[in-house]
C-alpha positions in Angstrom: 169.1 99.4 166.4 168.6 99.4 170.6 166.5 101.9 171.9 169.5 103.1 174.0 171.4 103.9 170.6 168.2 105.9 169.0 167.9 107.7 172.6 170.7 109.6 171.9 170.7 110.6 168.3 167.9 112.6 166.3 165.4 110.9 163.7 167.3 109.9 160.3 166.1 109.9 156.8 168.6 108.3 154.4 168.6 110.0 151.4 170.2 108.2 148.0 169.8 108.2 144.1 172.0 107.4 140.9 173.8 110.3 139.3 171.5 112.6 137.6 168.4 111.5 139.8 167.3 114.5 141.2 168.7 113.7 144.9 170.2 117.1 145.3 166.7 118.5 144.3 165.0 116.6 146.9 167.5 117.4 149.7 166.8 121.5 149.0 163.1 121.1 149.1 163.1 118.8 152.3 165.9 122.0 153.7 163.0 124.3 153.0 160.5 122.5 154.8 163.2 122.7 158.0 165.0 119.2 157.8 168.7 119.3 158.4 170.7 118.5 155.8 174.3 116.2 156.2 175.7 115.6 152.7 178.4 113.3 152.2 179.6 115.0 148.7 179.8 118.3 150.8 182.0 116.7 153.4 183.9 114.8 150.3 184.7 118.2 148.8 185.7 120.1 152.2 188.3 117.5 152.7 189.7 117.4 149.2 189.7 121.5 149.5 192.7 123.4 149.7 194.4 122.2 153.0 191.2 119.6 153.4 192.0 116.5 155.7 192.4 114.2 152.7 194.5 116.2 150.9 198.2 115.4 151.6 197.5 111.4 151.7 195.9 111.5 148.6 198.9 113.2 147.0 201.2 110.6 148.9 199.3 108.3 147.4 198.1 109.2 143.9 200.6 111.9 143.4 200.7 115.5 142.5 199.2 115.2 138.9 195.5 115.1 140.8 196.2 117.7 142.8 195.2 121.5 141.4 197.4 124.0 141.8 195.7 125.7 144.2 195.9 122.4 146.2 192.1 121.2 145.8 191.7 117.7 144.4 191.6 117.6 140.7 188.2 116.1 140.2 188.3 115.5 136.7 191.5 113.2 136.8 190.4 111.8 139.9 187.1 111.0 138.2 188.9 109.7 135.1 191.7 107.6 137.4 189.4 106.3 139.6 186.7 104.8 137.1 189.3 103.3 134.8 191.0 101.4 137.9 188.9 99.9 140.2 192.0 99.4 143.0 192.4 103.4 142.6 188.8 103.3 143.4 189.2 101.6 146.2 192.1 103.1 147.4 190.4 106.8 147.2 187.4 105.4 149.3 189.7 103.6 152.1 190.7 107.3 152.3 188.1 109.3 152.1 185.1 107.0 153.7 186.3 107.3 157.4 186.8 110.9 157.3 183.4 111.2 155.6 181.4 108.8 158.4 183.4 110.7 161.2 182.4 114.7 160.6 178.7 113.1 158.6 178.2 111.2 162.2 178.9 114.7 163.9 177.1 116.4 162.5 173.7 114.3 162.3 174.2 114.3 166.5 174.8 117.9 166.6 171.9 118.8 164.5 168.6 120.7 166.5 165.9 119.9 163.3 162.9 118.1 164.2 164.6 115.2 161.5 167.8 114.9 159.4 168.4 114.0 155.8 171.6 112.2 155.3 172.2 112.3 152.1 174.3 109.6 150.3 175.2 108.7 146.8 176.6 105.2 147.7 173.9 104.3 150.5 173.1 100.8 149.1 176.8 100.1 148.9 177.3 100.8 152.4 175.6 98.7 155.1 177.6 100.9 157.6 175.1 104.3 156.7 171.9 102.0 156.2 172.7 101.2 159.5 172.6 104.7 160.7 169.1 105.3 159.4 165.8 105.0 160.8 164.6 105.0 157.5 165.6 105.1 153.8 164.5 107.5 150.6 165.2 106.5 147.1 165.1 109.3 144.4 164.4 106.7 141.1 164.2 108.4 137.6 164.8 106.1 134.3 168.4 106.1 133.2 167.5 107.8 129.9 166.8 110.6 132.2 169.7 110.5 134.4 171.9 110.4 131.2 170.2 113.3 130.0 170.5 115.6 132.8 174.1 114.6 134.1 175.1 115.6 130.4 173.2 118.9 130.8 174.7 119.7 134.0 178.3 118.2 133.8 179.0 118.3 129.5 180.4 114.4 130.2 179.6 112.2 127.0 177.5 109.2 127.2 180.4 106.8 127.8 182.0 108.8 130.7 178.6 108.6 132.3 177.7 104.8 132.1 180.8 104.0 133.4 179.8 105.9 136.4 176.5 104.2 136.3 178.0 101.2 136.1 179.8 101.9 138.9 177.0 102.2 141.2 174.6 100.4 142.5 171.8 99.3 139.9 168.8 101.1 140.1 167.0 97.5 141.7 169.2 97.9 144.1 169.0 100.8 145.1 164.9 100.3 145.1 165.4 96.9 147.1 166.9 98.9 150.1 164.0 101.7 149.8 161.4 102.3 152.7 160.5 105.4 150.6 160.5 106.2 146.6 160.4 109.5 144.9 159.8 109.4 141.5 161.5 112.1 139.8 160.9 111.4 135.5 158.7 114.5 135.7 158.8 118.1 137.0 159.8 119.9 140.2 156.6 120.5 140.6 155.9 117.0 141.3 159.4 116.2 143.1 158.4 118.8 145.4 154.8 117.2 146.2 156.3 114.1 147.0 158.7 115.2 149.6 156.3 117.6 151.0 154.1 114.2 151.7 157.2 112.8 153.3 157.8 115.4 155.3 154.7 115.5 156.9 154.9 111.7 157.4 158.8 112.0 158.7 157.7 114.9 161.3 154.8 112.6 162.2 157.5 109.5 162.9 160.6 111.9 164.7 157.8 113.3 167.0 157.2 109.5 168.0 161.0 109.4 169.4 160.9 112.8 171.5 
């Protein structure tokens, strides 16, 4: 990216992992340690809120069976809809991605932390966020493991989740984009070593711009 371009916006970390990873973990600890943090699933789910900018042109397009009755996005038939029909897919992200990059490009330019975390599920899919970053951080864990935890967390069966995973990028990939690895098959404990190392070394390279 030209120097001009990096002038003017802080240091970036991008910040991905398959479901179940631990990515959410890693983006807390590196919050405590004083990064800023720009989720893309916390945008997603302000616009699909009650009046949230997506709302009304999802329901134009997919109709008022995903939409709660309190006017949220119903997540679970989205979920369901969107993983059994790859054009509904599609069609959710034409709406949703451009609202996302908008308010996540906001507020990565607005932040004041000496670095920012921009966190993003689909960051090897997406050449546009890659671009964004200075540098990229892969949360890896087995798939046993994200199996196990996203069925902890979420009570989805095995099948609902592999079609997720499926949907994704493979782990490789993910790992082929990846300036940085945490490896998160073990503990917090050791999930928050790792970042603390990285933050030191991210300070370290954001100081470098200033």
């Amino acid at each position: 990216m030209p120097d001009s371009v990096n002038m003017n916006r802080p240091y970036i970390i991008g910040l991905t992992g398959g479901i179940g990873s631990g990515k959410s973990a890693a983006a807390d600890h590196f919050a405590r340690l004083g990064a800023a943090i720009v989720d893309t699933d916390v945008i997603a789910h302000a616009c699909t809120a009650p009046g949230g900018a997506a709302i009304e042109t999802i329901r134009e397009r997919f109709g008022d069976n995903v939409i709660r009755h309190d006017g949220a996005l119903d997540r679970d038939a989205m979920r369901k809809l969107a993983f059994s029909d790859p054009a509904a897919r599609r069609a959710l992200e034409s709406i949703l991605h451009p609202l996302i990059a908008i308010e996540s490009d906001r507020q990565c330019r607005a932040s004041l932390a000496p670095y920012v975390i921009l966190a993003v599920p689909l960051l090897a899919e997406s050449g546009s966020y890659r671009d964004r970053c200075d540098r990229i951080c892969v949360v890896d864990c087995a798939e046993e493991t994200q199996i196990r935890r996203v069925q902890m967390r979420n009570g989805l069966d095995e099948a609902q989740i592999r079609a997720i995973l499926a949907a994704q990028a493979s782990r490789a990939d993910r790992l082929a984009i990846a300036n940085d690895v945490i490896n998160n098959d073990g503990d917090l404990a050791s999930l928050a070593a790792q970042v603390e190392r990285l933050h030191e070394r991210y300070l370290r390279d954001a100081s470098k711009r200033r």
